[in-house]
N, C-alpha and C positions, 0 to 999 in steps of 0.2 A: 595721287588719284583723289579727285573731289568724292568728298561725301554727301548725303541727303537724310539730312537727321529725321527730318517728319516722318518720309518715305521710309529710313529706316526701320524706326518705330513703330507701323504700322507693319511692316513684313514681319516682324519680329512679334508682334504679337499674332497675327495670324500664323505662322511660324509652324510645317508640319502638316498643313491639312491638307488632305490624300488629292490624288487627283482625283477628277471625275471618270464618268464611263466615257465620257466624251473627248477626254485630256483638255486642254492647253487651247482657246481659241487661238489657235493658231492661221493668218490670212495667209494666200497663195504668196504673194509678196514679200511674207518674212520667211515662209517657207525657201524660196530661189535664196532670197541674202542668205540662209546658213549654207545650201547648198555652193552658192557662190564660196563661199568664205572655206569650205572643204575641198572644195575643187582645188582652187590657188593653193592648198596648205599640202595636198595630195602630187603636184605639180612642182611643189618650191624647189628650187636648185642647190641653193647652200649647202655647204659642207656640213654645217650644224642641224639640217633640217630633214633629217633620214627619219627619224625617231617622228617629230612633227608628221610627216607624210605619212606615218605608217598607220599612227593617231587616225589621220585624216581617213585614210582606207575602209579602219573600223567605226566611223559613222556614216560614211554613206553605205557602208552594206545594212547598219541599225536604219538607214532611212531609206534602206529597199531597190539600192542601186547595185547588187553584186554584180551582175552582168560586168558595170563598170569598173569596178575594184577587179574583177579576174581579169580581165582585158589589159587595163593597166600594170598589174601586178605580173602577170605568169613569165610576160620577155625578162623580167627582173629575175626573177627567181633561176633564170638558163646563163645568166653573166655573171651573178653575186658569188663572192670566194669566200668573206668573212661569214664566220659561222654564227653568231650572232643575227646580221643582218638576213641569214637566210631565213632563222629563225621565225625576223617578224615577219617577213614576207609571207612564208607557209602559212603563220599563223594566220593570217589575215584572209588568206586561199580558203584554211580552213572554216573561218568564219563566214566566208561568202560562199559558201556550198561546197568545197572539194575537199573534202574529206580524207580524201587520200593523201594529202599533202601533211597531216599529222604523222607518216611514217620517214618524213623527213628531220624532225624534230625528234623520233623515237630515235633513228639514225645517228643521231649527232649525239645524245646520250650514249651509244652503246658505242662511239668513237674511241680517241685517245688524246682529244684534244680539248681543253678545259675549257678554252674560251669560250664556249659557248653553251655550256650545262647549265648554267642559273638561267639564262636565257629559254629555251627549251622546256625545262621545266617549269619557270613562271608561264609561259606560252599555252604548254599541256592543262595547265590548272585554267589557263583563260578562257579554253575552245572546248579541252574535251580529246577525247585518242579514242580508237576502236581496235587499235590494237594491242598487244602484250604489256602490262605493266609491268613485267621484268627489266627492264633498265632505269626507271624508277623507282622498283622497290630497290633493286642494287644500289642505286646512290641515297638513296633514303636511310638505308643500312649500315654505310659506308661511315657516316657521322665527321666527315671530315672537313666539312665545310659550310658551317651556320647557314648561310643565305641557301646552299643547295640543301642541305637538311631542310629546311623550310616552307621552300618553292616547291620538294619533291611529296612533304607533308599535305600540304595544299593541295598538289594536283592527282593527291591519292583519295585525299579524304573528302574531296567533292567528284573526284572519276571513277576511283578503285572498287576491288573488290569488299565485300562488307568485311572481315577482318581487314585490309589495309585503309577503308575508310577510319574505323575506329583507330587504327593506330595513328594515322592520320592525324586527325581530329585532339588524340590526346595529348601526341607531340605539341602541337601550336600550343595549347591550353596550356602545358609543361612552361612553353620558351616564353611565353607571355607573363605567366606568373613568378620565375624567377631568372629570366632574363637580366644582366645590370645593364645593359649598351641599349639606351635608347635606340638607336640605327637598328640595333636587331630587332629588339621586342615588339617596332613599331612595323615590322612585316606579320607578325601572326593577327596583331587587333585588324591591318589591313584585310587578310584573308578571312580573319571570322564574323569582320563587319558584312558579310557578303555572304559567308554561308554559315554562318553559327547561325545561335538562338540567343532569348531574351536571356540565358542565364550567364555569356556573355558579357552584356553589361557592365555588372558591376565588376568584373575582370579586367573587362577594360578599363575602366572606369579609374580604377583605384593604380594604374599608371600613370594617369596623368600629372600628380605630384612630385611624380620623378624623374622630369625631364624640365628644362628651362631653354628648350631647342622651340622655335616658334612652329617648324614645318615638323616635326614628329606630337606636336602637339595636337596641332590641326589634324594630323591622320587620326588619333586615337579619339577627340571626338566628333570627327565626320565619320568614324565606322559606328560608333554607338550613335550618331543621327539614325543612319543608313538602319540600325536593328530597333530603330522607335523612339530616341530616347530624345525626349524635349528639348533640353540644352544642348544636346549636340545638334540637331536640328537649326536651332539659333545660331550657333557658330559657322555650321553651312554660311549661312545667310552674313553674316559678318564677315567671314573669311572672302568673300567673293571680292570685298571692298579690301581688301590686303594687299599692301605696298609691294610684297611678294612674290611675283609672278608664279612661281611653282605654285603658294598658298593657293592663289586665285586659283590656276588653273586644277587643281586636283577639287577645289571646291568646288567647280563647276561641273567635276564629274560626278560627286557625289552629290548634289543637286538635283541632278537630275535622274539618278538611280534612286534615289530617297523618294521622288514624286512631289516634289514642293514648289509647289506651281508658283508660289510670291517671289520664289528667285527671281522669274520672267526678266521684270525690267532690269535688276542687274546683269542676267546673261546677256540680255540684248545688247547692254551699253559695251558688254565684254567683247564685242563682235567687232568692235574698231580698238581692240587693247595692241598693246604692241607688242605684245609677245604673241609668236604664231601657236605655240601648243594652246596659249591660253585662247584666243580666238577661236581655235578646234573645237577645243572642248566646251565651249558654249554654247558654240553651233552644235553639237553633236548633243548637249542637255536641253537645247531648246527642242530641237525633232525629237529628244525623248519622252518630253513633257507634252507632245503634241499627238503622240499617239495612242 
């Protein structure tokens, strides 16, 4: 991937500054290409491209299209057998207004089928449940399975009730601070870059000396971008330019959750990347920045 040093350096010093009340001049024209570029990724056929489409679902409903994402989505959700795959579908339901679709991902927790609990669980922490956080707290309790400890951590301590938020909350803090398995620790900085606080930071902060993994690096400081913090801000903006494709594309999600409008021209140039999740998620940081 070619670079643009000037260009760089000049994003890089502006680096972090908020959006406006007005976002992202955003014209009708670049508006359609992201939509264009969601649409195709919502669409795509490949056997690799489930996860991609699903991506795609959840930014045209962030750009105001659910009618379309339900429409598309609900025949899926009456033929899908993998439980997983159910998973994202509901989720996506649930994020484009049906809410009732969240008792299907409760469902699948209270099963007896594994495949699909991390799933379900990250899903829960993504959208939100209105109902019973009993099969949650259950697997949250259960301690038998890091990622599902985790996931169920998460979607208590930004859903639950205020004791299972604080438990919540303390767990991540716990697995973050003496976690050894990068792959692990780099899901709680994931989740508190999102909903912790500034104190956070330096939490996160002080793992990054203990990994030599380029992609768990990049998570831990685009979640302290994401909670304010300068350098990680910069690294966004760096990371975009990442040989990478995962890099790029998680950078571009947190890009545009961050509110860092000097991404712009590399999201845009990311709109013709070759990898389809990273395309998505450009388009999907560009309508964010635009709203």
């Amino acid at each position: 991937m070619k670079l643009f040093p000037l260009l760089t350096l000049l994003l890089l010093i502006a680096a972090c500054s908020p959006v406006t009340d007005d976002g992202l001049s955003f014209d009708e024209s670049s508006h359609e290409t992201c939509l264009t570029v969601l649409r195709d990724g919502l669409n795509a056929k490949g056997e690799d491209d489930f996860w991609a489409s699903i991506h795609a679902a959840e930014a045209l409903t962030l750009a105001g299209k659910e009618d379309e994402v339900r429409a598309f989505l609900e025949p899926k959700l009456e033929t899908e057998k993998d439980d997983q795959k159910r998973v994202g579908i509901s989720r996506e339901l649930v994020r484009a207004g049906d809410r009732e679709k969240a008792e299907i991902m409760l469902g699948i927790l209270k099963g007896d089928n594994r495949h699909g609990f991390v799933h379900a669980a990250e899903s829960l922490y993504k959208v939100g449940f209105d109902g019973d956080e009993a099969p949650l707290v259950m697997h949250f309790q259960s301690n038998d399975d890091p990622r599902l400890l985790l996931m169920t951590a998460a979607a208590l301590a930004k859903h639950g009730s205020p004791e299972m938020k604080k438990e919540g909350f303390a767990t991540l803090r716990s697995v973050l601070e003496k976690e050894s398995d990068p792959a692990t620790y780099r899901l709680p900085a994931w989740v508190l870059g999102r909903i912790g606080d500034s104190s956070d930071i330096p939490r996160i902060r002080a793992r990054i000396p203990d990994t030599d993994d380029p992609l768990v690096e990049a998570f831990l400081y685009h979640s302290i971008g994401l909670l304010g913090d300068e350098e990680g801000c910069k690294k966004i903006l760096t990371n975009l330019q990442s040989d990478d494709a995962a890099i790029r594309t998680y950078a571009a999600v947190f890009a545009g959750e961050s509110g860092i409008t000097e991404a712009a021209p590399f999201l845009t140039k990311q709109l013709e990347d070759e990898n389809l999740d990273a395309r998505i998620r450009a388009a999907q940081a560009l309508i964010v920045l635009s709203q």
